[in-house]
C-alpha distance (Angstrom), angle and dihedral (degrees) to the residues before:
residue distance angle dihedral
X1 . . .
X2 3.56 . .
X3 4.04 90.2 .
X4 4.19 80.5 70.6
X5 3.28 104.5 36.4
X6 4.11 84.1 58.5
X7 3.81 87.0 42.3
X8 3.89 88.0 56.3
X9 3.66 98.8 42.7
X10 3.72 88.1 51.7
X11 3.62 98.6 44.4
X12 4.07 85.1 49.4
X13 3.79 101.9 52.1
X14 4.34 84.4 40.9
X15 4.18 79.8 55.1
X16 4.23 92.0 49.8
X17 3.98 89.3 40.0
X18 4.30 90.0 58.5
X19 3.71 84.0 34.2
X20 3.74 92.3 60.6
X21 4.01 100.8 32.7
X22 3.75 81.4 52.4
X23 3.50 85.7 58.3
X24 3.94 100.4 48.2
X25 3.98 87.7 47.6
X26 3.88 105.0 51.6
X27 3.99 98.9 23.0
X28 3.44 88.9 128.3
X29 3.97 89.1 54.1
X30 3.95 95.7 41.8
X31 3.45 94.3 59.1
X32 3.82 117.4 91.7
X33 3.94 112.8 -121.6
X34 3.50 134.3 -118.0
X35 3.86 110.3 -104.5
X36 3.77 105.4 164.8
X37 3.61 128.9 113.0
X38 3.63 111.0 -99.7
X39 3.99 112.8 -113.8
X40 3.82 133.9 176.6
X41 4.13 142.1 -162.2
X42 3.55 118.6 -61.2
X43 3.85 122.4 -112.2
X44 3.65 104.8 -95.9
X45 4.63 103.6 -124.5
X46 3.31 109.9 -154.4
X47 3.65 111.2 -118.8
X48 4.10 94.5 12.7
X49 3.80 107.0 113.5
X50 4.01 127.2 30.9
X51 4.00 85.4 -115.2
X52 3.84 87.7 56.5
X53 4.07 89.2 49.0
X54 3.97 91.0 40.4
X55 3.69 90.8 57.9
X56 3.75 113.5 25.1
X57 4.19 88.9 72.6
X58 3.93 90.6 48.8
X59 4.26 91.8 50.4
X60 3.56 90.6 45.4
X61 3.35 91.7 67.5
X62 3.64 97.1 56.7
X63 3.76 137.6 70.0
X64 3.90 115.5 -68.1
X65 4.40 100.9 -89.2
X66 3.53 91.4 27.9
X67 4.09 126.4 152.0
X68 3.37 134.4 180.0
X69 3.83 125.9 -143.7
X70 4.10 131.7 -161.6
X71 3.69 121.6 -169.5
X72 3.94 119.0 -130.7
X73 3.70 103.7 -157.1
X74 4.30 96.3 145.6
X75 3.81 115.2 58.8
X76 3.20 105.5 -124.0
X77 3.52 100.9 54.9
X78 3.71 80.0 58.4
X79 3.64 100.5 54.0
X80 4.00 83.9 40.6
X81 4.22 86.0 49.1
X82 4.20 82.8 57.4
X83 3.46 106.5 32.1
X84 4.26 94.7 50.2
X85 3.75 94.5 44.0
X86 4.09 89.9 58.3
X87 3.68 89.7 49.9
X88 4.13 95.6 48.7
X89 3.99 87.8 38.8
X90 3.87 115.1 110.0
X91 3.46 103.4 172.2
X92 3.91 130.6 15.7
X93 3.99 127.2 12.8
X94 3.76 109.6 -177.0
X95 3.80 117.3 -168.0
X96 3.72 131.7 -172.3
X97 3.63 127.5 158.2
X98 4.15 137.9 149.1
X99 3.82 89.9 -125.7
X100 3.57 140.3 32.5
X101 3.63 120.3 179.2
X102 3.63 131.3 -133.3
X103 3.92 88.5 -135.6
X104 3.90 152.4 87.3
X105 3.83 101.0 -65.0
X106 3.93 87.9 38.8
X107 3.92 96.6 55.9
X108 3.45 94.5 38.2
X109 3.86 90.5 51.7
X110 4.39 83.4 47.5
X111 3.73 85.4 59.5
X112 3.41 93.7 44.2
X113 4.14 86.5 52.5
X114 3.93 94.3 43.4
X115 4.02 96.5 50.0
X116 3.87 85.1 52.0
X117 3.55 89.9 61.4
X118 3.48 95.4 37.5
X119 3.69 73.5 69.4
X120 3.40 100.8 64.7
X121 4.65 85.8 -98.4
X122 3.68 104.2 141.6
X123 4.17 102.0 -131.5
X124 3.81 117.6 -158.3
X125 4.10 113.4 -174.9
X126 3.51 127.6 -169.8
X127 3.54 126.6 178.0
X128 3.65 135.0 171.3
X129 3.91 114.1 -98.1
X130 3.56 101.9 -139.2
X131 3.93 88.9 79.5
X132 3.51 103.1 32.6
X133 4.37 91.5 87.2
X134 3.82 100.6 142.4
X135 4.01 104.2 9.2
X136 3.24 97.3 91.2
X137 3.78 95.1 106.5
X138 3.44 99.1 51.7
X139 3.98 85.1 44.1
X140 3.68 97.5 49.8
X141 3.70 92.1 44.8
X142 3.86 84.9 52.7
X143 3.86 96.3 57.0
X144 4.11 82.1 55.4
X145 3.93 84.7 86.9
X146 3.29 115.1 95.9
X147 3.50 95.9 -136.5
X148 4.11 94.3 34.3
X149 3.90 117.3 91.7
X150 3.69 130.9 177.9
X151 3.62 140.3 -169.7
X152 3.34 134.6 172.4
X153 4.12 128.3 -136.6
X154 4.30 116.0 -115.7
X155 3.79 88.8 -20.3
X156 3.42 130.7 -147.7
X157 4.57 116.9 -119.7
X158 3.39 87.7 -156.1
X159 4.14 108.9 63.3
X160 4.01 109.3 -171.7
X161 3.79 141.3 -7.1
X162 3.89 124.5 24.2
X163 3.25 94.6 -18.4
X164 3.19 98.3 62.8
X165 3.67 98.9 48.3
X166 4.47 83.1 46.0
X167 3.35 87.1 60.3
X168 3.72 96.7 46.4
X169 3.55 87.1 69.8
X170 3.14 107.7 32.9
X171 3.94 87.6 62.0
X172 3.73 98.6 26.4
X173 3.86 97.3 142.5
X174 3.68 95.4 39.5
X175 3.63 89.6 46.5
X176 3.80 97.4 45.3
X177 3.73 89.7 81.6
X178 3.67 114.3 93.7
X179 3.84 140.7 174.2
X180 4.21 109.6 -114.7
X181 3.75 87.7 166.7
X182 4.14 106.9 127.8
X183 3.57 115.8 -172.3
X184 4.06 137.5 147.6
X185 4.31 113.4 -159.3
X186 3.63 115.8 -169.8
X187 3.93 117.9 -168.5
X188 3.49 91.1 -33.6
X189 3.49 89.9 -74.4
X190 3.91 115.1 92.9
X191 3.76 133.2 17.6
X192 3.82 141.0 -161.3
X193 3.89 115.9 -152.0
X194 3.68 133.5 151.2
X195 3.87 129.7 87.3
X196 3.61 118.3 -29.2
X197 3.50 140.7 96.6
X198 4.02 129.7 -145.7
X199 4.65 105.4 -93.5
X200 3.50 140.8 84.5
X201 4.00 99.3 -79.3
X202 4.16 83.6 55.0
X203 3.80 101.3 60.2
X204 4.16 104.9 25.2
X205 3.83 95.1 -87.8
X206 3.45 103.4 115.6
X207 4.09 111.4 107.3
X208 3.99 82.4 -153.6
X209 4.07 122.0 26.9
X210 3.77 115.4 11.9
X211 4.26 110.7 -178.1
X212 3.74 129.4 -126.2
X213 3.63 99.3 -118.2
X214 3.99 144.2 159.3
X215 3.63 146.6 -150.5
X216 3.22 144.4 175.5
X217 4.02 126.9 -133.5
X218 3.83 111.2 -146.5
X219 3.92 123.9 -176.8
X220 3.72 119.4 151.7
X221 4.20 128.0 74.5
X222 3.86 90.6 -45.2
X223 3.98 95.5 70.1
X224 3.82 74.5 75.1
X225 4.11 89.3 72.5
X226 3.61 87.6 42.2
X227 4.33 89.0 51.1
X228 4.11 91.4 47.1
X229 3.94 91.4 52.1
X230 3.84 84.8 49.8
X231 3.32 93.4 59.1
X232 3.84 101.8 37.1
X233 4.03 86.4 60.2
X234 4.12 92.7 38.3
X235 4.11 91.2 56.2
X236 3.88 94.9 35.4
X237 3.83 120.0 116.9
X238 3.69 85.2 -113.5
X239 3.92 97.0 59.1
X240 3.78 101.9 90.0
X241 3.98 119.7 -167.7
X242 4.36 105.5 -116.6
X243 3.92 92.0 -132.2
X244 4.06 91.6 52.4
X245 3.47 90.1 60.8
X246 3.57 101.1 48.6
X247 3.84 135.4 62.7
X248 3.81 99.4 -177.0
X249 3.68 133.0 134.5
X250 4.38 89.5 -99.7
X251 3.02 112.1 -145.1
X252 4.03 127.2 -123.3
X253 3.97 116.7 -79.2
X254 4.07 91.1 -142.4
X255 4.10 85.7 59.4
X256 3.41 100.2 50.3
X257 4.04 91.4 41.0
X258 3.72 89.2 49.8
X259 3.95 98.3 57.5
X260 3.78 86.1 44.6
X261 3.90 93.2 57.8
X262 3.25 95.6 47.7
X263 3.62 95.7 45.5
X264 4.01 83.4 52.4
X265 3.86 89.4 55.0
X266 3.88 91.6 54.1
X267 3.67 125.4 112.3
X268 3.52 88.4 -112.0
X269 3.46 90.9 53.4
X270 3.91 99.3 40.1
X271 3.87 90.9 47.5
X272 4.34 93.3 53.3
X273 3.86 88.2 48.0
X274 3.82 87.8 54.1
X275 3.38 91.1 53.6
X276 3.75 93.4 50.0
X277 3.72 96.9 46.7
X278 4.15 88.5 51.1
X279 3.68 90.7 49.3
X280 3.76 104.2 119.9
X281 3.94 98.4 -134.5
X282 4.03 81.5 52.1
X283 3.35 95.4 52.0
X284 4.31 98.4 47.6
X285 4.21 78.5 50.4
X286 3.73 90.9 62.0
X287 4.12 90.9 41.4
X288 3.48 91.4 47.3
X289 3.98 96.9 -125.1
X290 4.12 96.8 124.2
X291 3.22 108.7 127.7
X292 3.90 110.7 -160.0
X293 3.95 133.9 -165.8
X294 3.65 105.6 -105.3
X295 4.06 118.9 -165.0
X296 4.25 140.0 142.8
X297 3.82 85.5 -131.9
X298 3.80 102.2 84.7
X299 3.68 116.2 112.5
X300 3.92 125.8 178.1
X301 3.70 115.4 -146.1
X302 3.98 129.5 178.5
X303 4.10 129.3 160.2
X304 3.65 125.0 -97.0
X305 4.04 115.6 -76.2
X306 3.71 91.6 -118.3
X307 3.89 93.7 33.3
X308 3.62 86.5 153.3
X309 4.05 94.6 63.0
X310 4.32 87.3 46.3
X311 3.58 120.0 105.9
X312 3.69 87.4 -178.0
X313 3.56 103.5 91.8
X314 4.30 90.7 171.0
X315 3.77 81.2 85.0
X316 3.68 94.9 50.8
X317 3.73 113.0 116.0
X318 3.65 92.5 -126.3
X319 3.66 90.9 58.6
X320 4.00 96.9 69.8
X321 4.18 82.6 34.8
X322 3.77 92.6 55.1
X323 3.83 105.5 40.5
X324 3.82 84.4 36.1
X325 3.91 94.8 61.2
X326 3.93 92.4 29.8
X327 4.02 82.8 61.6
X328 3.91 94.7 65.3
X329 3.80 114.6 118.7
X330 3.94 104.8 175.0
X331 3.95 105.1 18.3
X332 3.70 146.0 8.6
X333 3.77 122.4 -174.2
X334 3.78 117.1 -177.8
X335 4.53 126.0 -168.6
X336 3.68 106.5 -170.7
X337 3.64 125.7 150.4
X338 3.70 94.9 -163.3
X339 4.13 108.3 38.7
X340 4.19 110.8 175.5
X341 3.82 94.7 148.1
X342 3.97 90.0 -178.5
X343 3.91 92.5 121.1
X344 4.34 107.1 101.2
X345 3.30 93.9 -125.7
X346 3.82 97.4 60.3
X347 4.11 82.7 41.1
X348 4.23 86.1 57.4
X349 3.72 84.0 49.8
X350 3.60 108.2 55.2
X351 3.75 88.4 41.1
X352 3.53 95.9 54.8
X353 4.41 94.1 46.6
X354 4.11 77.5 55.0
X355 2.99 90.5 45.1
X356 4.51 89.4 53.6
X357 4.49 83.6 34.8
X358 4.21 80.2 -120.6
X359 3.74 106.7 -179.3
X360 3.76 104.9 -106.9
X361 3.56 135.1 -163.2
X362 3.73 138.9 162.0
X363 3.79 135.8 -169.1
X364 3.50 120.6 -160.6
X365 3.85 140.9 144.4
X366 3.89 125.1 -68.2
X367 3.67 120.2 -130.8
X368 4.47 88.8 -93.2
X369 3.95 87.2 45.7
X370 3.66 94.1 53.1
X371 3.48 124.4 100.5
X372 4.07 97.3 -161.5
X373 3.47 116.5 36.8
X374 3.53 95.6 -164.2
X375 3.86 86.3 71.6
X376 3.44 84.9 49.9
X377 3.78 93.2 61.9
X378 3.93 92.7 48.1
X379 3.85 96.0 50.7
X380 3.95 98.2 46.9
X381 4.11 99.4 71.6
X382 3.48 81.1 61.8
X383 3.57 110.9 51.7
X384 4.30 94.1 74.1
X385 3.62 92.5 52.4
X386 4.00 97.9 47.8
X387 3.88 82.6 49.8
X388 3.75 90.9 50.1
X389 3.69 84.9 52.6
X390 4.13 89.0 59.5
X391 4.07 86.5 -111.5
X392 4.06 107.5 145.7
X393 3.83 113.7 -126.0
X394 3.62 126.7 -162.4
X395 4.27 123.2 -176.4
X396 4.08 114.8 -156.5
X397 3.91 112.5 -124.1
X398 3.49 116.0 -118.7
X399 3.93 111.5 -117.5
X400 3.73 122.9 -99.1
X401 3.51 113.5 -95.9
X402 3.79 96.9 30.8
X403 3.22 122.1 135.3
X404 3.89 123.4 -139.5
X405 4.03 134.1 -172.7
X406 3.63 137.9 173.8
X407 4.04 87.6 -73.6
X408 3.90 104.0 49.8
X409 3.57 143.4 -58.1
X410 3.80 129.2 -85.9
X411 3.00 87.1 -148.3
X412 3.75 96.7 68.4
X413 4.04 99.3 157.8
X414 4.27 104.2 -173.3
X415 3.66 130.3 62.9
X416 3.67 97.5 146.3
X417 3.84 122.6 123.6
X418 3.40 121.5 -170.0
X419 3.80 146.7 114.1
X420 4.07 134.9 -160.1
X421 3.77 130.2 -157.2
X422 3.33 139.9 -165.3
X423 3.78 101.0 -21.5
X424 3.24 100.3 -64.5
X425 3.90 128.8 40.0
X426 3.99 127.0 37.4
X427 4.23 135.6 139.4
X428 3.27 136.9 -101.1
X429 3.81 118.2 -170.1
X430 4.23 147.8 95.4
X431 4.00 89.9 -51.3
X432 3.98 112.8 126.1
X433 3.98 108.4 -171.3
X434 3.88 91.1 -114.5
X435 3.80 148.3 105.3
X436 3.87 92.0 -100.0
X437 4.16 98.2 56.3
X438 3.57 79.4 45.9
X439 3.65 108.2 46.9
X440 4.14 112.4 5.4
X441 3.99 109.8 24.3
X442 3.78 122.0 56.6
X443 3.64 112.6 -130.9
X444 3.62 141.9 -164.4
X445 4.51 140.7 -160.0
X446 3.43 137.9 132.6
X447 3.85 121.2 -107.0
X448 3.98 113.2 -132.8
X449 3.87 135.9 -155.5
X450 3.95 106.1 -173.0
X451 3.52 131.2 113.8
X452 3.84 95.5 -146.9
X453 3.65 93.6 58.9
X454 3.48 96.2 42.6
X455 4.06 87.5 52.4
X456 4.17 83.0 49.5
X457 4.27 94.9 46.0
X458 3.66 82.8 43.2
X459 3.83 99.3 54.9
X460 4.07 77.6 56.5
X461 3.15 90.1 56.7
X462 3.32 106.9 52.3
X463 3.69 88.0 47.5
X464 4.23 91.1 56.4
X465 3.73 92.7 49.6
X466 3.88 102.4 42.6
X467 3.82 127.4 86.2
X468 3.59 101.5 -87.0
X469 3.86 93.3 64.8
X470 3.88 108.8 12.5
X471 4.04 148.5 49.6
X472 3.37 112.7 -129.9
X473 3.47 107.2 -134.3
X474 4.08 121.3 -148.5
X475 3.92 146.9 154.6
X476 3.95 111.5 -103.1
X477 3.86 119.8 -149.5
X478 3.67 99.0 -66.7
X479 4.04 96.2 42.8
X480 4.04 90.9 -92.3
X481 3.95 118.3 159.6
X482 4.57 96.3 -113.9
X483 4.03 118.2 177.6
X484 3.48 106.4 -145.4
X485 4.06 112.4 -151.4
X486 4.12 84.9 -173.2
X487 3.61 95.0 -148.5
X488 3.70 123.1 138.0
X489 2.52 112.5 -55.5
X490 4.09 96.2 14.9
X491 4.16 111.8 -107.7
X492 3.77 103.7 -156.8
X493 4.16 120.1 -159.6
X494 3.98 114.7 -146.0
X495 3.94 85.8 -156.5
X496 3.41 148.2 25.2
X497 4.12 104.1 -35.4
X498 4.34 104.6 -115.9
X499 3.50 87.5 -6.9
X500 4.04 124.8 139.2
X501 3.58 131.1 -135.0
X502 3.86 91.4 -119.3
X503 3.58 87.9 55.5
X504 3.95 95.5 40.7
X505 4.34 78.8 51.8
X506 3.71 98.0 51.0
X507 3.89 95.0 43.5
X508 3.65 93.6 54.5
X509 3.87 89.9 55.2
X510 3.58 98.5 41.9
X511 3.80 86.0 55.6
X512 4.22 89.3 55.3
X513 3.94 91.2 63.1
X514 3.89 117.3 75.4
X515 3.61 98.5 -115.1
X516 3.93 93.8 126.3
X517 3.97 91.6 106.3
X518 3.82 89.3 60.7
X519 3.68 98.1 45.0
């Protein structure tokens, strides 16, 4: 009996090992082609669509290569930031995000996307495939529109089931490279970019675990940087048309619009969209009384579509994020839910703000706040040495009522990703301080120099890393790890803060295995 069951375990893991050199030897055959027509921005008219007539009186105004920026901290104002662009749009909405959920804020956004083209809007989606499992219906039935496309990022053949998880191995290095760029371009004329995804926990919906998260609202000439890196990913090789990969009965568009209304006129619904229309940024929008940071020093960046197939790492995302952060002389501030700073170059960095005695400080998740506990076990060799350096280092709590296991916590409180320097420029954007924005994912942000932002993205930060939201994390007396609550008087943790053994156990194996590239 136990002759076979070795016999079949061997034969198995012999099956996965040709599955996987398979892989590594026809990746470029494996992977499903792009088919679709390429397509690009449409010329902004002046005057054409109410965005165009909302905005062309407030950049007159200004200097000649002038833009105007609004931060998005609460989310609702950036579900109302979405959801009121589609309706003013009246002639392009390009979408692209690493996750779009099968929920409330998702649907609603859908109908938000199919009454624009019921308008005559042309709509072009593109989502990353490795969370798409299951949507395919409502996505196919979608790209029925005639003026609805969709594509999906380093697709999958296989679309559900075993298959799907086969080919998972089978192509698990060309498939480990994913698309984490977020951003939301209306007519050409205003973006939203920064951390979050479409769902609940993204715009304060959730009845359970809502995220700390940030964007940035961009309208002005450099939604034009935003609109070429649209269309660089759109007509890549990696773009893939939905209905090209999918031989399915589809389903009819009227269906899957109808269940989507009528979800949207659900209490639910009905009582979320109150919310958003009460919310007090929302309701200065409407009365014209926003008062946004205007500059010519914004600048949109993002990787290369097929960053994985480009030698030229000075494009790389992490090169401007790198050499931007390693140029701080007085201050360095860092938000990053996810912090493994194994990669060299963010090694060269920190040594060289040391090197300068730049204030530093980072916020980041605890161990109960994180939602991957693997990345958990890659960022904690590092915190004692970044203290040693004199760096400041603050963990978010997790929220009450969260539950947390040996995989994550639901209660996963930061999304935020963002970093300031030196009083007056910093980014905002999809960039997690860890091997994978650096090496696998492509990522996207804009890079700032203004002092009134930076006071605004600072204000956030102070807020992250004081009492109410954070540990502070130090060194006691004889160079111990201590999580300071810094109440009165101060109650200071000698471990992990709501953290169990069991969990304590499995982090401190994870962090043995050399997983740190992948996290």
């Amino acid at each position: 009996m136990r002759k076979h069951l070795f016999l079949t375990l061997g034969w198995l893991l012999l099956a996965l090992i040709v599955l996987a050199i398979s892989g590594v030897l026809l990746a470029d055959y494996l992977t499903p082609r792009a088919t679709g027509e390429p397509s690009h921005t449409l010329p902004i008219e002046a005057g054409q669509t109410p965005i165009d007539r909302e905005l062309e009186p407030l950049l007159a105004r200004q200097p000649e290569g002038y833009s105007a920026a609004i931060m998005l901290t609460e989310g609702l104002d950036a579900f109302a930031a979405r959801a009121i662009s589609a309706r003013q749009a009246g002639r392009s909405l390009d979408v692209q995000y690493y996750i779009w959920k099968d929920d409330i804020t998702g649907h609603l956004l859908l109908k938000e996307l199919w009454e624009a083209a019921e308008r005559g809007v042309r709509v072009r989606l593109l989502f990353d495939d490795i969370n798409t499992s299951g949507k395919d219906g409502a996505l196919l039935a979608m790209s029925q529109h005639e003026n609805i496309q969709v594509r999906v990022y380093n697709p999958f053949r296989n679309r559900d089931g075993i298959g799907r998880l086969l080919e998972m191995v089978q192509r698990i290095w060309s498939v480990n490279h994913r698309m984490h760029n977020k951003a939301w371009i209306a007519d050409d004329r205003m973006v939203v970019l920064g951390g979050r995804n479409v769902g609940v926990e993204y715009f304060d919906a959730a009845t359970t675990t809502n995220f700390r998260d940030l964007d940035l609202l961009l309208f002005g000439p450099v939604t034009s940087a935003a609109s070429a890196i649209f269309d660089d990913f759109w007509n890549s090789p990696a773009a893939v048309p939905i209905d090209a990969l999918n031989h399915k009965e589809v389903g009819r568009l009227s269906e899957v619009m109808e269940q989507i209304r009528s979800e949207a006129q659900s209490d639910e619904a009905r009582k979320y969209l109150e919310r958003v229309g009460l919310s007090p940024q929302v309701i200065r929008y409407f009365a014209q009384e926003l008062t946004p940071f205007w500059s010519d020093r914004y600048h949109i960046l993002s990787d290369p579509p097929l960053k994985h197939a480009d030698s030229n790492r000075e494009e790389w995302l992490y090169r401007h994020i790198t050499r931007d952060l390693a140029s701080a002389t007085q201050s360095a501030y860092i938000i990053s839910p996810y912090f493994v700073p194994d990669h060299d170059s963010m090694q060269d960095m920190f040594a060289t703000l040391t090197e300068r005695q730049a204030k530093v400080g980072i916020v980041t998740n605890s161990m109960t706040a994180n939602d991957v506990l693997a990345v958990h076990s890659g960022y904690m060799q590092y915190r004692q040495p970044l203290l040693e350096k004199g760096f400041e280092l603050f963990e978010i709590r997790s929220r009450p009522g969260s539950d947390s296991s040996l995989f994550g916590s639901s209660g996963a409180s930061l999304h935020t990703k963002a970093y300031l320097l030196d009083g007056a420029r910093g980014f905002i954007g999809s960039f997690n301080m860890d091997s994978r924005s650096i090496n696998l994912n492509t990522e996207m942000g804009v890079a700032f120099d203004n002092p009134q932002l930076y006071e605004a993205l600072l204000d956030e930060y102070r807020l992250l890393s004081g009492p109410r939201y954070s540990y502070a994390v130090r060194l006691d007396e004889h160079g111990q790890l201590r999580w300071h609550e810094r109440s009165i008087p101060d109650e200071i943790h000698t471990h992990e803060p709501k953290s169990t053994w069991r969990q304590r156990l499995f982090v401190r194996v994870l962090s043995w295995l050399p997983i740190e590239s992948q996290l």
